[in-house]
C-alpha positions in Angstrom: 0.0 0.0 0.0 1.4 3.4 -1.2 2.0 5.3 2.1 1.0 8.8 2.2 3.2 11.4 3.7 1.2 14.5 3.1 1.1 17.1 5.1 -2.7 18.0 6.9 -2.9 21.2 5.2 -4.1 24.6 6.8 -7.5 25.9 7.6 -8.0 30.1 6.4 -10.6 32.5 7.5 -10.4 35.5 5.5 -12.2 38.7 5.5 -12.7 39.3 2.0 -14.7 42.9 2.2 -15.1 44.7 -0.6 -14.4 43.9 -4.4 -12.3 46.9 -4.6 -9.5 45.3 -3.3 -8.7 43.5 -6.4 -7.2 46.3 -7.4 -5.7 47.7 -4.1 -2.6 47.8 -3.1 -2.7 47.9 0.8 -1.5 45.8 3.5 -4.4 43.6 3.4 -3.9 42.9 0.2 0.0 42.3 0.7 -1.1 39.8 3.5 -2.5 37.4 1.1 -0.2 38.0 -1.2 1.8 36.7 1.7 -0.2 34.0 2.2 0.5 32.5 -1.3 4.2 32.6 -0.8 4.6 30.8 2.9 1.4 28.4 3.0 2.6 25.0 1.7 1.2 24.1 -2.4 -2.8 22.8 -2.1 -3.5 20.1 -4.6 -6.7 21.8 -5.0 -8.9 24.5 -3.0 -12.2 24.7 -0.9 -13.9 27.9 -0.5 -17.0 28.1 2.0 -18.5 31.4 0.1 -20.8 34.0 2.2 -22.2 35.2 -1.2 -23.2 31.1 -2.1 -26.7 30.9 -0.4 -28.6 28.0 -1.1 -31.7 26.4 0.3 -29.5 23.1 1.6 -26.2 22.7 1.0 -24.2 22.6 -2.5 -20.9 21.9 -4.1 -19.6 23.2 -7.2 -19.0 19.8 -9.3 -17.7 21.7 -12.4 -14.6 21.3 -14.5 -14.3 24.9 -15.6 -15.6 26.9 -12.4 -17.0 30.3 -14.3 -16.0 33.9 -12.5 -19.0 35.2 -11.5 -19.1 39.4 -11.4 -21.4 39.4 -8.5 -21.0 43.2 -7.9 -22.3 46.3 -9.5 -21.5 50.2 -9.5 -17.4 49.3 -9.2 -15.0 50.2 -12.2 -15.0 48.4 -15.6 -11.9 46.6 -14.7 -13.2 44.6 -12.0 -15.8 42.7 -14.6 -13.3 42.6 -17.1 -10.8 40.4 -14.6 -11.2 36.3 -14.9 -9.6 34.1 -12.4 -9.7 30.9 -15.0 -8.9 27.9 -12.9 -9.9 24.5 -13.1 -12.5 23.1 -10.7 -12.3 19.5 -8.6 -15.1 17.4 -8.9 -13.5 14.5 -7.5 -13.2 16.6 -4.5 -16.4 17.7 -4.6 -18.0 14.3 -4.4 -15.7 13.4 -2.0 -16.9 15.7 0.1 -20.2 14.7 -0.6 -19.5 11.1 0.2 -18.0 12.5 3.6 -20.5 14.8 4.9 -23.3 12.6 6.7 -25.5 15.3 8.7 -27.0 16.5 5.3 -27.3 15.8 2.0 -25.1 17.5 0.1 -25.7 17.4 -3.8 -23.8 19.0 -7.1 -24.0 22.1 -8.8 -23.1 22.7 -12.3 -23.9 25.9 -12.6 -22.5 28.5 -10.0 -18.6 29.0 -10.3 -16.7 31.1 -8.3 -18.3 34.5 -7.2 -15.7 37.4 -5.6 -16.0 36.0 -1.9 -13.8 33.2 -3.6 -11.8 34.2 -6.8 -11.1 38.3 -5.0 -9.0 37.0 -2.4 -7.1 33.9 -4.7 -6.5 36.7 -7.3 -4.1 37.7 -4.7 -3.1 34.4 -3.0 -2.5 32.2 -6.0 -2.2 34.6 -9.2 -0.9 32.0 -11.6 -4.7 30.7 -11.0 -3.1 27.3 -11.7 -4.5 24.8 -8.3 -8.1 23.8 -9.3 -11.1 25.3 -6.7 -14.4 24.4 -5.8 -17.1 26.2 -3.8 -19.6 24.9 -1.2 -23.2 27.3 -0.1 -24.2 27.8 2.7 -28.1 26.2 3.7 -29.5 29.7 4.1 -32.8 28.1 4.5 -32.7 29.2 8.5 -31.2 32.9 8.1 -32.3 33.9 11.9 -29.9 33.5 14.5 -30.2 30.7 16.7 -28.1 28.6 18.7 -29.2 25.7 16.6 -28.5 26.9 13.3 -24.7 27.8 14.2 -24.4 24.8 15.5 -26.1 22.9 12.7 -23.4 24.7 10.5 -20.5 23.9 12.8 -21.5 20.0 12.8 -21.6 19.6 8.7 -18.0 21.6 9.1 -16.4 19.3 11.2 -17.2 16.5 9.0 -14.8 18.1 6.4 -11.4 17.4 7.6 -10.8 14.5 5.9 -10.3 17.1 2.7 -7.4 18.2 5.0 -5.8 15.4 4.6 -5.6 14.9 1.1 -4.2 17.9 0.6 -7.0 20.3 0.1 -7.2 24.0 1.5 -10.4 25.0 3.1 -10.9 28.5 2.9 -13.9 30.1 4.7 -14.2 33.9 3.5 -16.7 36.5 4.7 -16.5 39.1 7.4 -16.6 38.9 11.2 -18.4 42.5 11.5 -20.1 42.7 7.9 -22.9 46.0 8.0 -23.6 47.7 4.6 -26.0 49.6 6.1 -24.1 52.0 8.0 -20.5 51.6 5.7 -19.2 54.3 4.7 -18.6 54.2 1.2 -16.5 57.0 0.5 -13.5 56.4 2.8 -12.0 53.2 3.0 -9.8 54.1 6.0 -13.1 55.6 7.6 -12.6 55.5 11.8 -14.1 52.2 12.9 -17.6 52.3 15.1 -16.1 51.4 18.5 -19.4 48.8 18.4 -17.9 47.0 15.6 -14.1 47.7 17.5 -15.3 45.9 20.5 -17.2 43.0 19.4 -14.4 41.9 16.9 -11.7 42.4 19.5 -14.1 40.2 21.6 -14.6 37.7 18.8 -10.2 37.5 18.7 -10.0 36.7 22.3 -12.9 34.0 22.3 -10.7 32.9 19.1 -7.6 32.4 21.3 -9.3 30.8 23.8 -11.0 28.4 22.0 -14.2 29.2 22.8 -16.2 28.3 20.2 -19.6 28.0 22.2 -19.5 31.9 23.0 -18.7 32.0 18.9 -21.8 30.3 18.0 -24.0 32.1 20.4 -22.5 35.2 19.5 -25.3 37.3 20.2 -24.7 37.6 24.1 -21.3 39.6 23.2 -21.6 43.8 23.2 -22.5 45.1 19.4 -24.0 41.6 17.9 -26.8 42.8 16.5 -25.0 46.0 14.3 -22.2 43.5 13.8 -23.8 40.7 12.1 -26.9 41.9 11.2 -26.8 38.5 8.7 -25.8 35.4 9.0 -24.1 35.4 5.8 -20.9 36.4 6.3 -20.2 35.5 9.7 -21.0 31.6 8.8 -17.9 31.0 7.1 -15.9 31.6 10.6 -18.1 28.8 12.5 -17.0 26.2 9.6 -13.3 27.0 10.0 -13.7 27.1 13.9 -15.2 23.3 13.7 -12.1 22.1 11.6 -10.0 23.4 14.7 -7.9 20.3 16.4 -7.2 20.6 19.7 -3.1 21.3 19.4 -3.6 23.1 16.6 -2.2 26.7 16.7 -4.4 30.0 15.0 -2.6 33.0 14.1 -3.9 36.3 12.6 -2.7 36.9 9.5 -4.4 40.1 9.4 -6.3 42.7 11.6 -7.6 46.0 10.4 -11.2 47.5 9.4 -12.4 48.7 5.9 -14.7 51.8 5.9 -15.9 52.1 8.9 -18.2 48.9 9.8 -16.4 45.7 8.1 -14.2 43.7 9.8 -10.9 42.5 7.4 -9.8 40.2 10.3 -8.1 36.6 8.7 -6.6 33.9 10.4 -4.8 30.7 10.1 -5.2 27.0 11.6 -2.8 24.9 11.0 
């Protein structure tokens, strides 16, 4: 029997913000550039997308993964950019296969929308390690206990993908609120709400306290900083794929224009 000596690859949580930043040149940016040059080579990528909302859960089963432009009002050079990589759908049906809490089936039709191909545009430039997305089951979007945790349970039952080499990527924002942004200044002073609850989100992070992470809404500012599920979900399915001795490090901290939280980390 052939013995495999891969390495369990890494678990990333990155806070992907705005589409702008495909063009940027700032230190977020420069931190995943970072990331492409120090993480060791996936054999292929998993991105858990905030902007992939399904009723149940799906997994991109394509070949040739589309770039989706799933953004308007932002300069003709952003839908003019392709990130043309191949997709894994061996992977994806191993995952499938894997995942016993629900039933996860194919898609053939989404691609890869800006929560995913944004941030890799920067990571892996050459485009040349083959990605595939999974949704999120969006069919329960109010918080509850429950629903985090029905999230956090279908995560944990993707780590074999770790060990054959795959990257799981989850990519949203820790404080996401459009509401109140401010779209004018991207280095806009940060609401000391949206301050406090992600500085209270990085200590539960370092202490391993996942069940104040899933009912997140007891900490100060919940309610302005996550006003959706949508992009805090992405977080709880990296959190699950946590082992015990595994280190997290911040690969970035910093907020984008006033209410959105670019905070990325590293497992692994």
């Amino acid at each position: 029997m052939e013995k495999n000596n891969r390495k369990k690859m890494p678990v990333l949580f990155i806070g992907h913000g705005s589409p702008m930043n495909l063009i940027l040149k700032n230190q977020f940016t420069y931190s995943l550039s970072r990331l492409g040059e120090k993480l060791p080579r996936p054999r292929a990528i998993l991105v858990i997308s905030a902007h992939w909302l399904t009723p149940g859960t799906y997994v991109a089963c394509m070949d040739k993964p589309k770039t989706i432009h799933d953004f308007y009002g932002f300069p003709e050079e952003l839908f003019e950019m392709e990130y043309p990589c191949q997709g894994s759908p061996d992977d994806a049906r191993l995952l499938i296969r894997s995942v016993k809490k629900t039933q996860i089936k194919c898609n053939n039709d989404w691609g890869l929308d800006h929560a995913s191909w944004a941030i890799l545009k920067h990571i892996y430039p050459g485009a040349d390690i083959p990605v595939f997305e999974m949704s999120l089951d969006y069919s329960f979007n109010e918080w509850h206990p429950k629903t985090l945790r029905y999230h956090y349970d279908i995560a944990s039952e993707l780590a074999i993908l770790r060990d054959k080499g795959v990257l799981i990527i989850g990519s949203g924002n820790i404080v996401h609120n459009l509401g109140i942004i401010d779209f004018r200044n991207i280095g806009a002073q940060t609401y000391d709400w949206a301050a406090e609850f992600d500085n209270m989100v990085k200590i539960n992070l370092l202490n391993k306290d996942h069940g104040s992470l899933i009912d997140y809404q007891k900490m100060n500012g919940a309610a302005l900083a996550v006003p959706t599920l949508d992009h805090y979900l992405p977080m709880i399915y990296v959190l699950a794929l946590r082992d015990e001795d595994e280190q997290l490090k911040f690969t970035y901290e910093g907020f984008q224009y006033g209410s959105i939280s670019m905070r990325s980390f590293q497992i692994g």
